[in-house]
FISE-565030 format. One record per atom (N, C-alpha, C, O): residue in one letter; x, y, z. Coordinates in steps of 0.001 Angstrom, whole numbers, plus 500000, padded with zeros to 6 digits. Layout:
aXYZ...
END
This chain:
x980414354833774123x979862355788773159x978921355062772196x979239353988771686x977664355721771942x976484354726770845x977206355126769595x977949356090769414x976867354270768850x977459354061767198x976555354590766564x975410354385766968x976723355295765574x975663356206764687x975636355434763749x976712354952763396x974214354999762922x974332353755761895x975057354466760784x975547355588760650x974960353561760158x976034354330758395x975037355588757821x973810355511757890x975483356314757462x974574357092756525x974784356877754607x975764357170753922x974200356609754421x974385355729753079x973875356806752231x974616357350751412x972466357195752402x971629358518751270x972086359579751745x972179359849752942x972430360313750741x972444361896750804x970730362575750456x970053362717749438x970527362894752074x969126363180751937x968650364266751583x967437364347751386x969750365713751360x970118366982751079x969721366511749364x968804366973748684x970454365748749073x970460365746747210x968951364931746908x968695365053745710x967991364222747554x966797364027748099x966071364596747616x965271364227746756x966282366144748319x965032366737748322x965225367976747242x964441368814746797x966903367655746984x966677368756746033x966532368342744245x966465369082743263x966525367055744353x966196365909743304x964606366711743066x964116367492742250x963966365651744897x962191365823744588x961959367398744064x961251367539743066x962501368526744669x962509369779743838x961879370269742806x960879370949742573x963132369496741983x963044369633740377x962186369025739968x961671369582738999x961626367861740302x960669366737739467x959224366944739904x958276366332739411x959101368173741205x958058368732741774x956613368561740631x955746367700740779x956627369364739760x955236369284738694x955312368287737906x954319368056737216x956440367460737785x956207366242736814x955763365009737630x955404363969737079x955812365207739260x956130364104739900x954594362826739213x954791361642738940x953617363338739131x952628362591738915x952181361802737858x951377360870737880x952868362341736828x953066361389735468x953605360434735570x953780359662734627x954009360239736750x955237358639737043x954653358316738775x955420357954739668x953498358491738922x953151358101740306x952675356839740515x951980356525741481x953122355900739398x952015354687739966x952380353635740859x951577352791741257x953881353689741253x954149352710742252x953325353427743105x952364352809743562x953524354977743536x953383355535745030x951716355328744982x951044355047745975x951077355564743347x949393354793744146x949175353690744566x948114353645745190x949896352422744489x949823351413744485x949893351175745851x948995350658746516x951287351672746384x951875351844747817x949824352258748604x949027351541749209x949775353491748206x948828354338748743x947569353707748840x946805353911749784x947284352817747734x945819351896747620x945772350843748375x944746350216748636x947347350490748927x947423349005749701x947008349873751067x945827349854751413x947925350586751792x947557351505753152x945761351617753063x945155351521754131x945070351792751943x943704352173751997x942977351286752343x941977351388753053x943521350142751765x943030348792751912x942727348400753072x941648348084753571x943956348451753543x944124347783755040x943002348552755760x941971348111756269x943517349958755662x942753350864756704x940855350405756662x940058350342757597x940663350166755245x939092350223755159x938680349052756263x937749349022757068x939830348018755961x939085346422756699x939013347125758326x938349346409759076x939461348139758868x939792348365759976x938692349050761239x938785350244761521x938094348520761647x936851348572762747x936508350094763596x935621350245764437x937674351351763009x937748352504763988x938347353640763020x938956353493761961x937900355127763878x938664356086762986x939758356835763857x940312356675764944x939766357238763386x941460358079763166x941285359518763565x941331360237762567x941093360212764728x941649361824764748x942147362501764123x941668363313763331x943676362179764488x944647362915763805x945797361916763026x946498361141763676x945890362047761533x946882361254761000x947929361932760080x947596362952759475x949346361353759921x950480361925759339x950840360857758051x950976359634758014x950905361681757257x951402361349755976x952656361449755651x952969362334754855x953677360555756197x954567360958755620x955458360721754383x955325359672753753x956288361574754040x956736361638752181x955346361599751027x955025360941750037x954920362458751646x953472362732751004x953834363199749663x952875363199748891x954821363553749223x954721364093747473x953920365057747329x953850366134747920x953154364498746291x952105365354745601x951025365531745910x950265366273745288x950620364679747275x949408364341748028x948761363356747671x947613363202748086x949270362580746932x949026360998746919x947701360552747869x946508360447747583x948281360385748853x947415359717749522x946212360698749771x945083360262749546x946363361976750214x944776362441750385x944209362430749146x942992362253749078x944820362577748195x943656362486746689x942668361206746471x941498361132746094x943915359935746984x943434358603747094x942408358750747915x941365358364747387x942251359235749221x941379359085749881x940396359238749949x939600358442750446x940026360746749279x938303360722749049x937427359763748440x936214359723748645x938148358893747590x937582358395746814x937252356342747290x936659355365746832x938080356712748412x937854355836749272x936786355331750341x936078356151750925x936687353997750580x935656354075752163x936395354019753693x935873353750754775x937888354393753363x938788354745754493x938554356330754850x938994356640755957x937924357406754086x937743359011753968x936927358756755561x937284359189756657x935822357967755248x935256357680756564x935873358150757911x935511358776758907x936821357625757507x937868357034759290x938937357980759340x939828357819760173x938954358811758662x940016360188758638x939816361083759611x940148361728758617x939612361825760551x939137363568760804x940324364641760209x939772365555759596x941330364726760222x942592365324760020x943729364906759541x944576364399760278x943908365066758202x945216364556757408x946653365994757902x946479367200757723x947778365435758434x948356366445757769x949906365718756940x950766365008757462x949825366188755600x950989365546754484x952016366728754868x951930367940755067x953423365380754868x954726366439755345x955738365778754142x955390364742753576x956708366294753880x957762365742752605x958557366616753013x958316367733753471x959645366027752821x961155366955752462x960991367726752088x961076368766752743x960537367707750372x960541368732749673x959787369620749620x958626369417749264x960365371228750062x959784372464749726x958604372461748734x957400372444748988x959382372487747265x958132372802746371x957381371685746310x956443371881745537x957366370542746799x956392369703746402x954964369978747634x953793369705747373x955447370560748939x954501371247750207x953941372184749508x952715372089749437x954578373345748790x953925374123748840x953137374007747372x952676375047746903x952998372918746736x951752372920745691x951081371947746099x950261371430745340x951240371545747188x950188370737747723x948797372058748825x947832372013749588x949423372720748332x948682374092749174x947495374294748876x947092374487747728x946534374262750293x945153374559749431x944239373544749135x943048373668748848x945028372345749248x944182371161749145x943082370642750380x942530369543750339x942840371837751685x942067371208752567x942877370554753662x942495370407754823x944112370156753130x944828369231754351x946250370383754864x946626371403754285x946804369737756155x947930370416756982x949163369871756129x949286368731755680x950115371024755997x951087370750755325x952239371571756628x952277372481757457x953064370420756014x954251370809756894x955634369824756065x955566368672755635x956976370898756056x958132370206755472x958986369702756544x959380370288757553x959243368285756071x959917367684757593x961258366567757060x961195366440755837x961824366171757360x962459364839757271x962253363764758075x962494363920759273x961830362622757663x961548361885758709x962422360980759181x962231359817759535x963684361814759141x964923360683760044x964899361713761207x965839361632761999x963865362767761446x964026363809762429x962311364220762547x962006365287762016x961282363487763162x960137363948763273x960008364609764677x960286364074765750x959422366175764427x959062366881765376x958023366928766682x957834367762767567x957333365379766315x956350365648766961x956510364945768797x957458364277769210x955361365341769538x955763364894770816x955369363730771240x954163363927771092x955416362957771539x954988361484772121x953464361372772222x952896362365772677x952621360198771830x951430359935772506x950762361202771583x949643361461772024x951121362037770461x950185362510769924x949296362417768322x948478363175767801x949873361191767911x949169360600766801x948354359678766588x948790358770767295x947437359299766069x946516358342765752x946676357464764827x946144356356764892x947220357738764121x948014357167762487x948826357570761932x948790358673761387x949699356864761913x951035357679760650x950933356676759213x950840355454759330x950959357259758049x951417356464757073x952371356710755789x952303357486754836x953117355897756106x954548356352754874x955143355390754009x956049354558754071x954017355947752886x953646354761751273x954586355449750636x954538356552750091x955815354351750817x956725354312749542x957747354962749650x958265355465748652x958339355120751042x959085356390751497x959893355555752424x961016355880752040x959989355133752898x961230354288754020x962348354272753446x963250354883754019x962717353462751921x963598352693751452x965240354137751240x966408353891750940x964803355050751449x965884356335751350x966067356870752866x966540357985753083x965779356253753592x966366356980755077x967290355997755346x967337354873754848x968408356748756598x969220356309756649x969116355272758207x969773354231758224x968607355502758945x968273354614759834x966577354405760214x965683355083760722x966735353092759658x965387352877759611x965126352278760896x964086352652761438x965836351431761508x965136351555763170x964612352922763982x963636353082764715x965394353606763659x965644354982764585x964289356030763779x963925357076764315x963747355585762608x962706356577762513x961811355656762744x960972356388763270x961195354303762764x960516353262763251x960104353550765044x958944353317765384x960958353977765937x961211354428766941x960484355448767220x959655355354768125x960631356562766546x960307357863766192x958366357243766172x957530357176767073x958325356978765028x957151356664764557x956409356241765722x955461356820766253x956840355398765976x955960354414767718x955811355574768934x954797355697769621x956916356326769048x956836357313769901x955619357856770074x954848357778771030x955489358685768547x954514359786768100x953224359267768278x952425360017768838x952789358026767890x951695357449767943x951085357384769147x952081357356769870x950039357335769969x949227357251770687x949120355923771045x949301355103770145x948794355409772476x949011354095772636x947224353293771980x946049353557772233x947813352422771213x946921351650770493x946737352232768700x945980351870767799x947951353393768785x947798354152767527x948338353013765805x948943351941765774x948044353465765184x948186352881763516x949585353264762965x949936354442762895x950517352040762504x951467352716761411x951131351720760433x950813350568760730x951208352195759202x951504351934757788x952322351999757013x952146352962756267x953380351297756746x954177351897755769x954772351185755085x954831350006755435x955625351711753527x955988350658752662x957213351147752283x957718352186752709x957732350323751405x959511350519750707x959785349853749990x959215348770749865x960756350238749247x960991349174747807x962163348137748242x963123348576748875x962109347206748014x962419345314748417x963365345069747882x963545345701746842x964153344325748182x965219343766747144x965102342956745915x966181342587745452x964201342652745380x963825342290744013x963693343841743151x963995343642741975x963425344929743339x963652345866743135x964754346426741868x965896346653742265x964584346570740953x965394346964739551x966244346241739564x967355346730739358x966130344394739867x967283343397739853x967617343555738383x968834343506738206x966866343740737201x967795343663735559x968148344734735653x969366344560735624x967933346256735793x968831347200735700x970105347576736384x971021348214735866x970061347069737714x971465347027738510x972480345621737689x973669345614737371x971400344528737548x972564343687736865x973271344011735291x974461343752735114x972669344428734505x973025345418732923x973957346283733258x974951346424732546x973721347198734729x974394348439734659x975812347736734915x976799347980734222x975801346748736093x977153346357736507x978191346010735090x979386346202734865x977231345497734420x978159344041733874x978711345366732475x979767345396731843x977479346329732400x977956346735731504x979407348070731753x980335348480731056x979064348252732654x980164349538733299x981561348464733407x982666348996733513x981480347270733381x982658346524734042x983208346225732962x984421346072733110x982748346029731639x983044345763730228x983995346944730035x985212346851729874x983000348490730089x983842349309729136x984957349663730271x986097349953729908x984640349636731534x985721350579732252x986697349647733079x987753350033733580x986237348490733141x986735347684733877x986608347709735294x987194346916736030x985967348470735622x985158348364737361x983936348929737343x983551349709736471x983314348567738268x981691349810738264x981606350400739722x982375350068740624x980788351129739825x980124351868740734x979217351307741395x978837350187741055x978768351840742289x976770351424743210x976176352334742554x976257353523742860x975368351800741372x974563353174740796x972780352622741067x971915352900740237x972537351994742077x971672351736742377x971529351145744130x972059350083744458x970875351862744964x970662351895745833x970623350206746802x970902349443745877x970488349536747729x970452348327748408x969387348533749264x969483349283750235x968190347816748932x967048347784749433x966735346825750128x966960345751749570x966034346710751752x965550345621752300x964963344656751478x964627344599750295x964922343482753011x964010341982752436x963363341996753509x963739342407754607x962028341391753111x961138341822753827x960685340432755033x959744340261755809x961766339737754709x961826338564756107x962602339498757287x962237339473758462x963607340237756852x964506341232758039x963141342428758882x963377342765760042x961969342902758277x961117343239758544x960261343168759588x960102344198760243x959494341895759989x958507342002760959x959793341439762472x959138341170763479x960962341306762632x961462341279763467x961775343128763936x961852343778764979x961870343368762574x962476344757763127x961362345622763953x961616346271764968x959759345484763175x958708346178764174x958966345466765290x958905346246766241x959184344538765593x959070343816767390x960045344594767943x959945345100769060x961257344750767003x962151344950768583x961904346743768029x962831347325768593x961397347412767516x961031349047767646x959578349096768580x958960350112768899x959301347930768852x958475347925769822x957184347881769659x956326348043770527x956957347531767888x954930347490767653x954804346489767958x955680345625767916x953587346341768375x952850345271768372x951941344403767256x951353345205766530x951728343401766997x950870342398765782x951567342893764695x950858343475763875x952760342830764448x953372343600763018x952847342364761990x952830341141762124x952452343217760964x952312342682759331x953158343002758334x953232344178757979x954018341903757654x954471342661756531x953910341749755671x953458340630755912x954012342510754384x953129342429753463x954539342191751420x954595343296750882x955050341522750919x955566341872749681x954783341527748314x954244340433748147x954771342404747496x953917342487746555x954841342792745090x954890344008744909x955490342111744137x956406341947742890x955049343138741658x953867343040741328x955970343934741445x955471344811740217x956234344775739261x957365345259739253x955512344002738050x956325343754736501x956160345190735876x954962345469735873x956851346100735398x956305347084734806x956877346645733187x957980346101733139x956132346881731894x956883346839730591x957480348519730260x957146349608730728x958377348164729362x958697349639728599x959150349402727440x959877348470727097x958640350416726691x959182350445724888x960831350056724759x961418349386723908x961219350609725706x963005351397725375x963542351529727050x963011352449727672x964505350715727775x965434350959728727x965369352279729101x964830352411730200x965760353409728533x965648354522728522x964440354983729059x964494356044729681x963443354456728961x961901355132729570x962077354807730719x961836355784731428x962351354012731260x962454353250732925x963455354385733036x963035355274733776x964798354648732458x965782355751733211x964686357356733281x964972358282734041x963843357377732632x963308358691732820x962518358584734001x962570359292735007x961437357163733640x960327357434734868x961124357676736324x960775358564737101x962098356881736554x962817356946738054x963273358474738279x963337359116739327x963495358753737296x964165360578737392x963038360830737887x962901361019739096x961716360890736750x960428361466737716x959654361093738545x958485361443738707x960522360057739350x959764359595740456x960675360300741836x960259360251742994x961868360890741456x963110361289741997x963478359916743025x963383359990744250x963854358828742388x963927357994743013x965903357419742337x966454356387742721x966446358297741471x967480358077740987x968865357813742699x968622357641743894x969915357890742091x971270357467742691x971261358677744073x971421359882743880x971081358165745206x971179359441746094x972243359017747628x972339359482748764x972946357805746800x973719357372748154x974847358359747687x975071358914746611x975578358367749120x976652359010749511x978244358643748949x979109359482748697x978348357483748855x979111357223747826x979811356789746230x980944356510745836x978082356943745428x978125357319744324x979123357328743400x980227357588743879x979102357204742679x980368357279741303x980588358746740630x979733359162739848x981462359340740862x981411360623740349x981306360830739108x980882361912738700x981701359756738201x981604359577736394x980302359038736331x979879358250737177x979476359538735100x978359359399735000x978684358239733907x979775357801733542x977235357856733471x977214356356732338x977720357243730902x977046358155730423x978627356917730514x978510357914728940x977739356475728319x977188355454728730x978126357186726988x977126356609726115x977446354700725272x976699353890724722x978839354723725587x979398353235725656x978558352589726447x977824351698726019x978579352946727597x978271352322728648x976583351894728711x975976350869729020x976229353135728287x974949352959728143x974008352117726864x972945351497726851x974824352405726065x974619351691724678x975132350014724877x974845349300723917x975676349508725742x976472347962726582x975206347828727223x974658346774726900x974464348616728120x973608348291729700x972369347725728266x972293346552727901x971437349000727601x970483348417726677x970207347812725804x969063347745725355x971515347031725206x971801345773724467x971582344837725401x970506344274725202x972195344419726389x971931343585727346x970550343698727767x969810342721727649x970157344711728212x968612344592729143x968005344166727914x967371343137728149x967870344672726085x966993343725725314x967171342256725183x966270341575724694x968046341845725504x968845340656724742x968341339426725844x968188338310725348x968040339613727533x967969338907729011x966900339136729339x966316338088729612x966018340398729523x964790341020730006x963523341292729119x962400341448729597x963878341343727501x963009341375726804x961905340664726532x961921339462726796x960736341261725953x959361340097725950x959148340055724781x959957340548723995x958118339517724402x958033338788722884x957859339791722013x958394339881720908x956828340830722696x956257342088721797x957105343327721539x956864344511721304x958314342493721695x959470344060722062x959779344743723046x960572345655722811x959453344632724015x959846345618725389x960357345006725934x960700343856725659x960601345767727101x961672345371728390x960679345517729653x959601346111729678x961305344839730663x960582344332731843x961279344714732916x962394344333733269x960332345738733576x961567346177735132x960797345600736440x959670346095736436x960976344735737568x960794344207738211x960805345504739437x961838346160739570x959483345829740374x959686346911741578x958909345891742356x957916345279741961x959656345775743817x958867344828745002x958650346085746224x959233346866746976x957358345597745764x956821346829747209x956670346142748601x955696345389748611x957350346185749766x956929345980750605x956177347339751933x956528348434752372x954981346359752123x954281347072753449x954063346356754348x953690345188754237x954351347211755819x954407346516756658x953556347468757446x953152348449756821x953084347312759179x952213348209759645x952216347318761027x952513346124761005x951934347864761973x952085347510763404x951201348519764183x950862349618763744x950783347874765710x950279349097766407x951561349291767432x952587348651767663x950950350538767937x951691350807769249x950619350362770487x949435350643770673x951807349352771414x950982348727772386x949959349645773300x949927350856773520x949212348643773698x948253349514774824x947398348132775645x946851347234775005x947419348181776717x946552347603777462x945055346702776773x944662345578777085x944499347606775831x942810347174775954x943539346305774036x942802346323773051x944895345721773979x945076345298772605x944848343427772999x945866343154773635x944380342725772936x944460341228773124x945726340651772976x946146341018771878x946129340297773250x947279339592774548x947107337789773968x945983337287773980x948265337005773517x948077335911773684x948449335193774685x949545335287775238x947223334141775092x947558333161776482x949111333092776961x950093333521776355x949058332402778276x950438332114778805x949836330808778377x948686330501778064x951141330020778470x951404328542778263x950939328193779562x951119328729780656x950063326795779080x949192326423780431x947886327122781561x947389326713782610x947684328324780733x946216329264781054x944949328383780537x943868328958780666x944921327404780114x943756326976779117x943015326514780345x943456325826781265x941903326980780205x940831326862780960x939826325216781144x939172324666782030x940272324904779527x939512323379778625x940306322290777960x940983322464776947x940200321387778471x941323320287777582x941010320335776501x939852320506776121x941883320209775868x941895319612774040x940645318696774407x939596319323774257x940462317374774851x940120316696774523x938307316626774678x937473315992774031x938175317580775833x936637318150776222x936421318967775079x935404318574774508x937055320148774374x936658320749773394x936589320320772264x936160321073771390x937049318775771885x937033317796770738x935959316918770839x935634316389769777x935139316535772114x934208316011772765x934755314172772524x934147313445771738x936044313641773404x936849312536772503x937070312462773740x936955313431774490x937615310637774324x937933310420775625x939803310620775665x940565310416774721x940017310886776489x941593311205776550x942313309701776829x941918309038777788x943289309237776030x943850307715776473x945813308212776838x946470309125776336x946101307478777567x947412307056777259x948249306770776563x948278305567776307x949353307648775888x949930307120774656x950626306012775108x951251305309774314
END
C-alpha cells in the first residue's frame, strides 16, 4: 500500500484565512513582489515566449500587474491566475487575464498542456511538495518553464524563537505556532528526482524592520500567511505571553534606531521539463580533442 505524506496545513483554513484578508491582501504584498520580480527576472534573461502560462497562488494578481511593466510582457501570449481563494479570483475579475479557483495539491490540468507555470511564494503551505512538483512537470509541455518560490528556513527565526521561549516561561510548554519551512540545499535534488531538468535554486535573506513586534503579527495576518498547520495549539497567546515574546524580540532583535528585525528567506527554484532538442552533457570519454591539443602543450608522462 503507498504511504500518503503527512498532511501538516490545513488548507481549508488557507483559503478561508486568504478570504478575509482578500482587499487588504496588497498593503502587505512585498515579499510576494519580490518573489514575482525574481520569476520576471529570470524569465526576461530567457531567449523564447510562452503560449500559454499558469500562475499559480496568484492572490491579487501579483504577477500579471508585475508584468506589464516588464520586458518579460513580451514573452507572455496567455496568463491564466488560479488561487484557492474564492474572493481573491473573483476581484481579480476583469483584469484581461483567465481566472480559475484551484488548489494546487490537486491541479486539473492534462499533461503536455502548459508552457509555463509560475508559483511566487506559494509552495511553502502545501502539503506534499513532491507530489505537486510532479503535477507541475506533468502539465508542462516537453521543454516547458517552471518557476517557483517558498519561504526557507531562516524564515521568522526571532519570532518562532521569542514565541517558544516565551510561551515556555508563562505556561511551561509551547505549541508549533509557526510553520517548518524548507532548506534550500534539500531543493535542487528534489527537482531531479520530480524529474526537471537543469534545476536552479536560487536563496535570497529579507531583513524587514518594524516599529513594534506587533506590526510583523499584523502584516503576516495580511499576508494570510499566519498558523495553518493541523496541529496547532488550541490556546491562543494571551497577553502574558505576548507581553514575554515582545520584551524579548526588543531586548535580542532590536536595532539601534528602535525597531525590530524580522528575517524572511525566499527561496526560488525553476527547472524545465525534459525534451529531446534540451543539450545533454557529454558521456565520459566522448571528447573528440585532448586536453592537451586544445591547450596547444606537448603531452609528457607523469
Amino acid at each position: 500500500m503507498t504511504q500518503l505524506p503527512p498532511r501538516l496545513f490545513d488548507r481549508s483554513l488557507l483559503a478561508r484565512r486568504l478570504d478575509r484578508v482578500a482587499d487588504g491582501f496588497g498593503a502587505a504584498s512585498f515579499l510576494k513582489i519580490r518573489a514575482v520580480e525574481d520569476a520576471l527576472d529570470t524569465l526576461s534573461a530567457i531567449n523564447r515566449t510562452f503560449d500559454l502560462t499558469l500562475d499559480i497562488g496568484a492572490r491579487d494578481g501579483t504577477f500579471g500587474k508585475c508584468l506589464k511593466s516588464s520586458y518579460a510582457a513580451t514573452k507572455i501570449s496567455t496568463l491564466i491566475e488560479a488561487d484557492i481563494s474564492e474572493v481573491m479570483t473573483k476581484g481579480r475579475t476583469g483584469n484581461g487575464h483567465l481566472q480559475m479557483v484551484l488548489d494546487e495539491e490537486a491541479l486539473p490540468f492534462a499533461d503536455d498542456s502548459l508552457d509555463l507555470i509560475v508559483a511566487p511564494l506559494t509552495l511553502h503551505s502545501v502539503n506534499d511538495l513532491p507530489g505537486v512538483l510532479v503535477q507541475i512537470r506533468r502539465a508542462l509541455k516537453g521543454d516547458g518553464l517552471f518557476i517557483g518560490s517558498l519561504l526557507g528556513g531562516e524564515t521568522l527565526r526571532e519570532l518562532r524563537t521569542v514565541l517558544m521561549e516565551a510561551e515556555m516561561e508563562v505556561r511551561g510548554g509551547y505549541g508549533p505556532r509557526i510553520a517548518p519551512f524548507a532548506e534550500s540545499y534539500d531543493l535542487v535534488d528534489l527537482l531531479k528526482r520530480t524529474g526537471f531538468a537543469m534545476p536552479v535554486v536560487d536563496a535570497d535573506k529579507v531583513s524587514v524592520t518594524y516599529a513594534h513586534p506587533l506590526r510583523l503579527l499584523q502584516d503576516l495576518r495580511a499576508m494570510g500567511e499566519t498558523n495553518i498547520l493541523f496541529d496547532r495549539p488550541r490556546k491562543g497567546l494571551n497577553k502574558a505571553i505576548l507581553a514575554k515574546a515582545f520584551a524579548l524580540y526588543r531586548a535580542r532583535f532590536g536595532t539601534d534606531d528602535g525597531r525590530v528585525t524580522a528575517t524572511f528567506e525566499i527561496i526560488t527554484l525553476s527547472g524545465w521539463k525534459p525534451h529531446e532538442s534540451q543539450q545533454k552533457p557529454l558521456r565520459p570519454g566522448s571528447a573528440k580533442m585532448r586536453l592537451a591539443d586544445a591547450l596547444g602543450v606537448k603531452e609528457g608522462k607523469l
